[in-house]
C-alpha positions in Angstrom: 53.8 170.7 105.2 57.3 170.8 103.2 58.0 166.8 103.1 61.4 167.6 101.2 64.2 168.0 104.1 62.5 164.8 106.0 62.7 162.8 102.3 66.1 163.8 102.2 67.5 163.4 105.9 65.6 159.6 105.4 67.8 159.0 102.2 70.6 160.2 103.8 70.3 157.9 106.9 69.3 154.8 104.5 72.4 155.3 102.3 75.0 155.3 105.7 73.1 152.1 106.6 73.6 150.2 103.5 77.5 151.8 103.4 77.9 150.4 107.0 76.6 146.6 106.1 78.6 146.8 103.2 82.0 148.0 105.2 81.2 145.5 107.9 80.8 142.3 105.6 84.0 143.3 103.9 86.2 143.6 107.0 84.2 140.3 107.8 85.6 138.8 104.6 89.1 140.0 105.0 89.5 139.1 108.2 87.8 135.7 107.7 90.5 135.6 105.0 93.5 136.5 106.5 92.5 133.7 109.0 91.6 130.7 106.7 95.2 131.4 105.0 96.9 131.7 108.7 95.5 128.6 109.2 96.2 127.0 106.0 100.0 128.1 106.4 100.1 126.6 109.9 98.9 123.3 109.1 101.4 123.2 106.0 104.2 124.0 108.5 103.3 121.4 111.0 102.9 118.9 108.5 106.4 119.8 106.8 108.0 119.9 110.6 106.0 116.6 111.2 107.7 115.1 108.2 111.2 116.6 108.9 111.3 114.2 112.2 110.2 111.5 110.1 113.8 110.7 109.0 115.3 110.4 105.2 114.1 107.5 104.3 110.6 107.1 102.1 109.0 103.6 101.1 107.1 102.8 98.1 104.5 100.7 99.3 103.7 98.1 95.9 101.1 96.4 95.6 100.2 94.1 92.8 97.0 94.4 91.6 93.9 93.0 89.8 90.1 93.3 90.5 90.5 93.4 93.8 88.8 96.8 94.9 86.7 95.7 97.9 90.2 94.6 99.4 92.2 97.8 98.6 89.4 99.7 100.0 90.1 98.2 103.4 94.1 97.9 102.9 94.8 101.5 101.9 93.5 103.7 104.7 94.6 100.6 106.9 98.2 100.8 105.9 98.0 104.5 105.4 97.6 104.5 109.2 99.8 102.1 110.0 102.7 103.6 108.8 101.8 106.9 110.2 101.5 105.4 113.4 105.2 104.4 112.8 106.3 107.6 111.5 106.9 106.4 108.0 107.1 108.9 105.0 105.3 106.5 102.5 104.0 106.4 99.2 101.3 103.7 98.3 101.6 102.2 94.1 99.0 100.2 93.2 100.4 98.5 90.2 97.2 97.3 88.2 97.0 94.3 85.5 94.9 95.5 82.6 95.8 93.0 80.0 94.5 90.0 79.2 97.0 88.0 80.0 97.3 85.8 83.5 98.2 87.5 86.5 102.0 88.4 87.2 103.1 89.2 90.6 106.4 89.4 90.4 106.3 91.5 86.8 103.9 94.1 88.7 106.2 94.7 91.3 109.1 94.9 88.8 107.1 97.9 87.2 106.0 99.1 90.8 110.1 100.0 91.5 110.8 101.5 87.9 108.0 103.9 88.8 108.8 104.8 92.6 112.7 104.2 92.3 112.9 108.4 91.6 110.9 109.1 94.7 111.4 106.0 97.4 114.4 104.6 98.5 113.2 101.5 99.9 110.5 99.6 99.1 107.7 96.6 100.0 106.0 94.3 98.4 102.5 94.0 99.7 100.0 91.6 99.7 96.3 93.8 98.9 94.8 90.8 101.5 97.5 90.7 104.5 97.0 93.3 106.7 99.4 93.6 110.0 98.2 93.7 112.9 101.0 93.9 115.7 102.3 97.4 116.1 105.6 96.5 116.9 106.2 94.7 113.3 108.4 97.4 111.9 108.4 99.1 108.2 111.8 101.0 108.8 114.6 101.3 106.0 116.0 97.7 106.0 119.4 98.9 105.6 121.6 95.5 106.6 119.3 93.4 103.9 115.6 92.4 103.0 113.1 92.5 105.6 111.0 89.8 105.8 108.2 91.1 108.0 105.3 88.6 107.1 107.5 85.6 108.6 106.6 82.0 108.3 106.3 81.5 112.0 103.9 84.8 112.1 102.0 83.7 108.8 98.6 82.7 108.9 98.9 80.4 106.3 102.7 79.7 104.8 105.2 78.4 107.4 108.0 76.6 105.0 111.3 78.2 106.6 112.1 79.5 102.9 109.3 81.4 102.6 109.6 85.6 102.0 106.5 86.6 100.6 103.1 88.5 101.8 105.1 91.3 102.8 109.1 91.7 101.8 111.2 94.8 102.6 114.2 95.4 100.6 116.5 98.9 99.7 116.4 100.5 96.4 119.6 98.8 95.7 119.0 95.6 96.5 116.3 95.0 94.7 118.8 95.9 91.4 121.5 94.2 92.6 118.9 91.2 92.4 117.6 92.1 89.1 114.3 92.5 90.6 112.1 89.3 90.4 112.1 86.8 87.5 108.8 87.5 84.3 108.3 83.8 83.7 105.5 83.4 86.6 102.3 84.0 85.1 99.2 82.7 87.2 99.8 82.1 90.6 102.4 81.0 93.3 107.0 80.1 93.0 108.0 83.8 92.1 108.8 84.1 96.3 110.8 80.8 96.2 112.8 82.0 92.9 113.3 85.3 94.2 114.4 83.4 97.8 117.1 81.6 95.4 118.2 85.1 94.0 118.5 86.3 97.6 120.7 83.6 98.8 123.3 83.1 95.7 123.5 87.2 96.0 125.0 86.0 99.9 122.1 88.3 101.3 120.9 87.8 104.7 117.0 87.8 105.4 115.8 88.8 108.8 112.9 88.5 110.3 110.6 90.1 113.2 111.9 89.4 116.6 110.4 89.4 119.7 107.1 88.7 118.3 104.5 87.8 120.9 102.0 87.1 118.6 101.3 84.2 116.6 100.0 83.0 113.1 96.3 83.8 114.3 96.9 87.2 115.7 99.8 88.9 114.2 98.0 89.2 111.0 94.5 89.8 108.9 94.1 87.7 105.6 91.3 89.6 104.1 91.4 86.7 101.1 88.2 85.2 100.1 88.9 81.7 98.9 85.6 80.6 97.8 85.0 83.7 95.6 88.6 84.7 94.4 90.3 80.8 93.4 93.8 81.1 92.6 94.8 80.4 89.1 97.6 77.4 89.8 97.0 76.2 86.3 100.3 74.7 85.0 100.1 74.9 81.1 102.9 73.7 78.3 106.4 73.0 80.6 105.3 75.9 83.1 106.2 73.4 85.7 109.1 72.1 84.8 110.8 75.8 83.6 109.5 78.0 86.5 111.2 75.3 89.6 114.8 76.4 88.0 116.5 79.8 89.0 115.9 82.0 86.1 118.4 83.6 84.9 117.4 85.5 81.7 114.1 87.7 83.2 114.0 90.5 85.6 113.9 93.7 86.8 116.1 94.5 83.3 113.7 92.8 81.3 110.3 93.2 82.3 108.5 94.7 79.1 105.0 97.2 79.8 103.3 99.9 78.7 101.7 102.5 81.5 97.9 102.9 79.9 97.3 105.8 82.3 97.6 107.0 85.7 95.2 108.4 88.5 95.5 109.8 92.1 92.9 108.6 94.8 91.9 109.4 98.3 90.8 106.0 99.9 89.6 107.4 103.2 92.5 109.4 104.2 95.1 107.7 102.3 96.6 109.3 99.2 96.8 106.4 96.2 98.7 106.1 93.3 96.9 103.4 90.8 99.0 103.1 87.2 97.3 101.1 84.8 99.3 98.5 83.6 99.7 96.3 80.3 102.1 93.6 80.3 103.8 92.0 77.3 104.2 88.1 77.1 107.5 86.8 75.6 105.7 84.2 73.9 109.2 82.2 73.5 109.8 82.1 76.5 106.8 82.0 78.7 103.7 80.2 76.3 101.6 80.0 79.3 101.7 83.5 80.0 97.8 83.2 78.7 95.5 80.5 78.5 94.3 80.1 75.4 97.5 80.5 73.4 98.4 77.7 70.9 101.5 77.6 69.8 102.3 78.1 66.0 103.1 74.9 64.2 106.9 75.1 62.5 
């Protein structure tokens, strides 16, 4: 029996098989394609026509920073949300101390606005430990003034009627109309009640939340853990006399840092940008900006 035709005609038959699989799994690929980039264009449109209602307006969210992780881990995806919920277009600075010096709020937010003032119009100052919880306590572009939106009557802890910190809105320009807030106040607590002072000789008007129903147990979440993070409220060589006087030599024109590097994160679903931050102490000026620093003799 001649075997050759039926060797052939078998060949044949395998080599359209393998040429169909082959043709099928490419017009698999290009159409799974063509539909992964439809649908990737589609979602970049609705987020850019989700934005466009959004308004003009974008907030740099600044928050002072040091070893805090555990905390920023909850209050980044937190506010991230929040803000959405609001329709905010926002952009979230952590501003991170890297030195060795003591800790400088006020400084850190100086370098938080140099960095965002190109991008933001408006920004906050945020607490890493308050979290708000009443939906109706709005971020929106403080236009007539700063924004006091952690109130003392809503507070959980600081009700003095003078009081603008935890969380402080203000526009791009009138935080440089202020000069930003003053570098003397290394360690902790006063820059607020300067900063208050600046406010109120610069004849701007602070408002506050209204129509609150909430109270200082519900309106926020203090995250802060006393026992295992204590405040440094050392007061070293005059610090206490020289930081209860308006200072009028240190600011947002002054403050004096260098940017050691910077890195994007995702914290949950909440885009992150953490700049690693060196002061520099004005010895003169500021002695206690560190604790072991002795003075040279003259």
């Amino acid at each position: 029996m001649n075997l050759g035709p039926m060797r052939r005609l078998v060949g044949f038959l395998l080599l359209c098989l393998v040429i169909s699989v082959i043709c099928s799994v490419f017009i698999a690929f290009s159409t799974f394609s063509s539909c992964s980039c439809d649908k990737l264009q589609n979602d970049n449109l609705y987020q850019l026509n989700r934005l466009s209602n959004w308004g003009p307006h974008q907030l740099a969210v600044i928050v002072p920073f040091r070893n805090r992780f555990e905390e920023l881990l909850q209050f980044s995806p937190y506010i991230h949300r929040f803000l959405n919920n609001q329709q905010i277009r926002h952009k979230i600075y952590v501003i991170n101390q890297v030195d060795n010096l003591r800790f400088n709020r006020a400084s850190l937010i100086n370098v938080g606005h140099l960095l965002s003032r190109s991008e933001c119009d408006y920004l906050v100052m945020h607490d890493v430990d308050l979290l708000p919880l009443n939906p109706n306590l709005s971020y929106s572009y403080p236009e007539s003034g700063p924004y006091h939106i952690a109130a003392p009557e809503l507070h959980p802890r600081y009700h003095y009627s003078t009081f603008v910190g935890g969380i402080l809105l203000l526009t791009r320009e009138h935080f440089e109309l202020l000069n930003g807030l003053s570098n003397k106040y290394w360690g902790w607590g006063l820059e607020d009640d300067e900063f208050y002072a600046r406010i109120k000789e610069a004849k701007l008007n602070v408002t506050r939340p209204k129509g609150i129903v909430t109270g200082p147990k519900n309106t926020f979440l203090h995250i802060h853990d006393h026992k295992s993070r204590r405040r440094d409220t050392a007061r070293l060589f005059n610090q206490k006399e020289a930081t209860r006087r308006r200072d009028r030599l240190t600011g947002l024109t002054t403050v004096k840092y260098t940017v050691v590097n910077r890195h994007e994160l995702v914290i949950g679903t909440a885009p992150v940008f953490v700049y690693n931050v060196k002061l520099v102490c004005n010895y003169t000026l500021t002695p206690w900006c560190e604790h072991k620093y002795i003075p040279k003799k003259l």
